[in-house]
N, C-alpha and C positions, 0 to 999 in steps of 0.2 A: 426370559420368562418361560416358564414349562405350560406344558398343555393345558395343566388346569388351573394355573394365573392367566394364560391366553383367554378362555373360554370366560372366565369369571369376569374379566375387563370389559368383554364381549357381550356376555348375558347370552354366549351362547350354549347349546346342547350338544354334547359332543356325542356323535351318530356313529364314530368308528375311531377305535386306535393306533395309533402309529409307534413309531420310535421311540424312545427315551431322548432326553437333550430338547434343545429348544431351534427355532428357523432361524435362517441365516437370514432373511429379509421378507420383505414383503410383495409380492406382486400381485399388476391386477391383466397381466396378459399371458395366455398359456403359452404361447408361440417361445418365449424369454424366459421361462419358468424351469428350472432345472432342481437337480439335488438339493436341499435343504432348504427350498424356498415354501412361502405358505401365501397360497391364490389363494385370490379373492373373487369369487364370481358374482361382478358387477351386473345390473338389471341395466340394460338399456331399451331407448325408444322399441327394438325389434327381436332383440334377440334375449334371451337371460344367461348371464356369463356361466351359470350352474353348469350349460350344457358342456364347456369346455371344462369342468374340472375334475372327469374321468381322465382327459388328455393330460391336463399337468401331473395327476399322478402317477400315468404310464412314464413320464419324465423323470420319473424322481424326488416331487412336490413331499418334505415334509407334509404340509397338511393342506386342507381347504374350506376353504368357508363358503356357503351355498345358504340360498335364502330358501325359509319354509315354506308351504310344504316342499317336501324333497322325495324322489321315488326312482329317483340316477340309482342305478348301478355304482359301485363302487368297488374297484379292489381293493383288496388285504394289503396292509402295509404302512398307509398313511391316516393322519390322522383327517379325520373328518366334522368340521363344527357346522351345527345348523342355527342361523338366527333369521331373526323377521324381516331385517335388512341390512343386505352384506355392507353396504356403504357408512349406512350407521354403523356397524361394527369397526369397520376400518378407521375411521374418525375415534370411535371408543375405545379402541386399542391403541393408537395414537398417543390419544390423555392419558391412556394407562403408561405407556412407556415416560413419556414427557414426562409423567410426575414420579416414576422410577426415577430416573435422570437426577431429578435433583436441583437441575442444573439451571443458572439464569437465563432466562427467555425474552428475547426480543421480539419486537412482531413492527413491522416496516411497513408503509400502506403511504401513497401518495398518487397523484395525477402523473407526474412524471420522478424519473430523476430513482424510485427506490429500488431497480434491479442495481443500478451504481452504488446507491448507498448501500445496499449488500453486499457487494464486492467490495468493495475498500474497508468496510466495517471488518467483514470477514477480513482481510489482510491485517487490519489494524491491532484488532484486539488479541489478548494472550491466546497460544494456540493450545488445546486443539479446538478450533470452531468447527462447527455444522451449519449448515446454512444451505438453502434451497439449489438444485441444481438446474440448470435452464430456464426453463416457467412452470417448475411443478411450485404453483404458487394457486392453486384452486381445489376444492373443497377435495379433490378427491389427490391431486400434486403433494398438499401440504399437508396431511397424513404420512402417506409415502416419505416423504422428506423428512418427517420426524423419526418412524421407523427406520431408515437408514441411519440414525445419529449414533456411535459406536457408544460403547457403555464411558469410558475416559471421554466424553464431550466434557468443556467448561464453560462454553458457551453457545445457546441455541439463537442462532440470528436466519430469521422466516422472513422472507418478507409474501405479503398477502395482497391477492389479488379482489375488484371489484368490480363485478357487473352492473348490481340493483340495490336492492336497500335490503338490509340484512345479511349481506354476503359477510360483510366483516367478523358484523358479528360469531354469525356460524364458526368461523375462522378464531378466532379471537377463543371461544369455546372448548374451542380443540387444543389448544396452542399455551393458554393460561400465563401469556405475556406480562411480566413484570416491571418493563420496559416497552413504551410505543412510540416510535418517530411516523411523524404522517411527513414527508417532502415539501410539499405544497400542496396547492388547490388550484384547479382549475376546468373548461371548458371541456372534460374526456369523460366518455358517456353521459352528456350531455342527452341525447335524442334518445338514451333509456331513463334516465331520471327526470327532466325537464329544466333544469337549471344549475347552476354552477351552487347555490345555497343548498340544494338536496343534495347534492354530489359530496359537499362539506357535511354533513349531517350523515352519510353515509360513513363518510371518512371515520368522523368522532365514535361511530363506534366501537372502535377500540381502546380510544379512552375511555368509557363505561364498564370496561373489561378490566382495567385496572386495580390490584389491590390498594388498599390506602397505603401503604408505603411504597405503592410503583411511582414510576419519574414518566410523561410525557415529551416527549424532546420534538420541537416545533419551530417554523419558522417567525423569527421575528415579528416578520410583517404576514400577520395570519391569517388577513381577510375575510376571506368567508369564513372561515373556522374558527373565529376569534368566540364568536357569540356559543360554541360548544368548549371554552375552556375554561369557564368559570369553576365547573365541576373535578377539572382534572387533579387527580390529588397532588403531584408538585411539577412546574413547569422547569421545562430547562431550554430556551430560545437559542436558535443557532441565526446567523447571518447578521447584516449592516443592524447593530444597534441592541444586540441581542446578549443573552451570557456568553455566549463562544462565537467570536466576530474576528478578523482579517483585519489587523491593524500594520501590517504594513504586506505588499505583493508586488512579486517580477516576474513577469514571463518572458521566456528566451530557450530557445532549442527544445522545444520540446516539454521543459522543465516549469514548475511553478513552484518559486522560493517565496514561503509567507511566514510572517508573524503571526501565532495563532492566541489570543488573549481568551482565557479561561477561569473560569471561578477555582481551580486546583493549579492556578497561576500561568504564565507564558513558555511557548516555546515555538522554535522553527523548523518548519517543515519544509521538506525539497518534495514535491509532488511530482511522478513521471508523468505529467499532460500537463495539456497550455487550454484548456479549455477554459472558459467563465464558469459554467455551470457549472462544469465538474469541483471546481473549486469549491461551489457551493451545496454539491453532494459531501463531499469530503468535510466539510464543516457542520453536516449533521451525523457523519462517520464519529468525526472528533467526538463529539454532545453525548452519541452516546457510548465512547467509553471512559469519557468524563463519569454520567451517571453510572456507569459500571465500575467506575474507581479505577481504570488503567491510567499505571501511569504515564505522564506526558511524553516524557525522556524514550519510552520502552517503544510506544507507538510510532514515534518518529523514527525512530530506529529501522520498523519496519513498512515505510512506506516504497520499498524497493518490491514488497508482495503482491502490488496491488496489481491484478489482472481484471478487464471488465469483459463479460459476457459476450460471445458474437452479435454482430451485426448492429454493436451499438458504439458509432464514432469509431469505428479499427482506421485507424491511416495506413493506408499502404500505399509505400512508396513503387510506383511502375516505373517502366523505360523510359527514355528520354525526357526525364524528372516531371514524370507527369505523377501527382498526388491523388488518389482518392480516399474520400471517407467513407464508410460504408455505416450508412446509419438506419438499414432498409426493416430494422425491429421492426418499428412501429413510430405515428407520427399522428401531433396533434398540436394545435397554436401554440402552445407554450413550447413543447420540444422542437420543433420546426424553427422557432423565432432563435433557440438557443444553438442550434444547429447553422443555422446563415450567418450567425453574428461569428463561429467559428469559422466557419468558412471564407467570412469576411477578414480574418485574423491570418490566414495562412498568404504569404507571400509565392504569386505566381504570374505568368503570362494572361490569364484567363482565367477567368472564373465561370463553372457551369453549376445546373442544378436540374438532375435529372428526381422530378417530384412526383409521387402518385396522390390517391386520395386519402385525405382524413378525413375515417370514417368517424362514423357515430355521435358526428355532430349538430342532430338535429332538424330543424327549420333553418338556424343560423350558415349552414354548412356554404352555401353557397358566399356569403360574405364574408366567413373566417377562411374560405379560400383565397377572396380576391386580394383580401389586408394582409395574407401570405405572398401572393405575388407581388403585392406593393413593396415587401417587406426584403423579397430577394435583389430586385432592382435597388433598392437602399442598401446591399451588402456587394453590389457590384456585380451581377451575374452579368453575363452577358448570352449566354445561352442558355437559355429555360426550356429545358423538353418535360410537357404532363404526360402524362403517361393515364389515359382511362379518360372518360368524357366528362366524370366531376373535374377532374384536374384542368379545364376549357375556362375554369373562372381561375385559373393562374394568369392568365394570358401571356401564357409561353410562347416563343418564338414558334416550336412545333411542336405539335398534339399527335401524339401518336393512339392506337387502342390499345397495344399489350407491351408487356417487360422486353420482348423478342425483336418487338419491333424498336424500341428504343435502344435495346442494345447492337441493334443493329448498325442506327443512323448514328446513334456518339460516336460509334467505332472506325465509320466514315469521317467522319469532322475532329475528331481529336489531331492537336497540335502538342508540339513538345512544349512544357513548361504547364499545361495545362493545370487546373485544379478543380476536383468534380466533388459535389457533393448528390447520393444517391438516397432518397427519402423517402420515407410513404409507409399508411397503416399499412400493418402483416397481412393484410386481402390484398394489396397491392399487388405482391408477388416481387418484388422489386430486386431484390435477391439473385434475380436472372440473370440482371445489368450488373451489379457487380461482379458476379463469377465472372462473365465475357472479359471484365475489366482487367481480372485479377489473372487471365492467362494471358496476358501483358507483361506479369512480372518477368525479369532476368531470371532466368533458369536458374 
């Protein structure tokens, strides 16, 4: 896009000229801003980003975009756009590119489980995909992430993040999803919405976002979300009982060989993981390149691509066959319950479960603790270290206060054979305990 399809996407004034040619990317940090890049200078609580983008022009910055009024200094050379709010511009250059594009867009949104069905999605479908990288999955992420999608993208697969009510939407806005898979539904940000039924009403709106010939791809059993899909213009169900269901499953080394039955007929998959869940992320991966018209044959073909995001289930094999999972992303009843029950599956001496807290559950938090720690002792733990003082209604063997300190004591008590699973929301920190873990590995 040239400077003045950039501006016009924008509604923004362009205050100064640059180069001919169009930016290599987008950025919204001067520090990382180089040659042919086009800053954004973000307003935040304290500071307004306008002040650094003298600095990324001395870098090199193709151009910048600063909020009005504006009375910066600026050198010769780059181009300069002023609008009324950088953020909104970024978002509206986003949609402007997105519909350059062309191209089919998915938008991914669930309780748990949709950074996985991104990844496998992404491996699945014809390439070349685009698709979020780490967790720029938030109002300012999933912009970014769009502008990164090279002009040859075939397919755009976002997945979106949700704080409050309206997040999706905003998202959903920017993104003009033609395809929405929600995961599930459950009990995460709870203690910001009040209930698991707001948090489903949250969800749905990405299905609102849909045109009439978009596809919503949903879990069977859709609970709380059932009563928001009256409206969705065509359903496509994945899991037990659904259009794309698991009619026949082996797990062994590693490996999950299934029968996958589909409205565009059957085929068998060799899945690289033995998880439960993941099996059931991977069957809203199938749904929706089902709804995308991939064929069956082609997808199977490529599920040797599928790589998932750190920090969520990596098994690493340590010394003296000690196993750890390293699940320390983030952690909430549903994913926790899906996490023990693996853990429960792995063959060892020992089974531990170093847990922090899950946050943002509420008034409930203290009982969706303890029917966590119920739920570890039902998968065989025998060493339960909480990690933080909400973590005290696990009733762990030991309670520690920080990541430091637990990776301290496991490190004392680890036996060969051992099998650790490491868990807890991203304020946990938890991250700590497995790095200590993972210099364990064989050189």
């Amino acid at each position: 896009m040239a400077a003045a399809e950039i501006a016009a996407a924008m509604g923004a004034e362009i205050i100064a000229e640059g180069s001919e040619g169009a930016p290599l990317r987008a950025t919204i940090d001067s520090a990382a801003t180089g040659p042919g890049d086009l800053f954004f200078g973000l307003r935040g609580e304290r500071v307004d980003g306008a002040e650094f983008a003298p600095a990324a022009i001395e870098a090199g910055a193709w151009g910048v975009v600063v909020g009005k009024p504006t009375s910066s200094p600026f050198a010769r050379g780059s181009w300069v756009f002023a609008v009324p709010d950088p953020l909104a511009a970024l978002q509206a250059l986003a949609r402007g590119w997105r519909r350059a594009l062309a191209t089919p867009t998915v938008g991914i949104t669930g309780s748990v489980g949709k950074t996985s069905v991104k990844d496998i999605a992404r491996a699945l479908l014809p390439a070349p995909v685009h698709a979020n990288r780490e967790n720029l999955n938030t109002e300012i992420g999933l912009p970014l992430t769009i502008l990164e999608a090279p002009e040859d993208t075939r397919t755009l697969v976002l997945e979106m993040a949700m704080r409050g009510p309206g997040q999706i939407a905003e998202l959903a806005a920017i993104a003009e999803p033609e395809y929405a898979a929600i995961t599930n539904v459950g009990p995460v940000h709870v203690e910001l919405l009040g209930s698991v039924e707001a948090i489903a009403a949250a969800k749905a709106e990405v299905l609102a976002a849909l045109p009439d010939d978009g596809v919503a791809i949903v879990p069977a059993a859709a609970g709380a979300l059932e009563p928001h899909l009256g409206d969705a213009p065509n359903l496509l169900r994945f899991g037990a009982g659904g259009d794309v269901s698991v009619v026949e499953s082996r797990v062994g080394d590693g490996v999950t060989e299934t029968l996958i039955e589909t409205p565009a007929g059957a085929q068998r998959f060799h899945f690289p993981f033995a998880e439960a869940h993941n099996l059931e992320n991977a069957l809203a991966a199938v749904a929706i390149g089902v709804a995308l018209g991939a064929p069956l044959a082609e997808m199977a073909d490529r599920v040797a691509n599928i790589g998932f995001s750190r920090f969520r289930g990596e098994r690493l094999e340590l010394r003296d066959g000690i196993v750890l999972v390293n699940d320390c992303y983030n952690a909430n009843p549903v994913s926790m319950r899906a996490a023990l029950d693996h853990l429960a599956s792995i063959e060892g001496e020992r089974r531990i479960a170093v847990l922090g807290e899950m946050a943002e559950l509420g008034p409930g938090a203290a009982r969706y603790h303890r029917e966590i720690g119920g739920k570890a002792r039902e998968a065989g733990v025998e060493l339960l270290i909480g990690v933080g003082e909400p973590a005290r209604e696990y009733g762990p063997d030991e309670l520690v206060a920080t990541p430091e300190e637990a990776a301290e004591l496991l490190a004392a008590q680890l036996e060969p054979g051992d099998t650790i699973l490491v868990k807890g929301s991203r304020s946990a920190g938890l991250e700590v305990v497995a790095k200590a873990l993972e210099e364990l590995v064989d050189g």
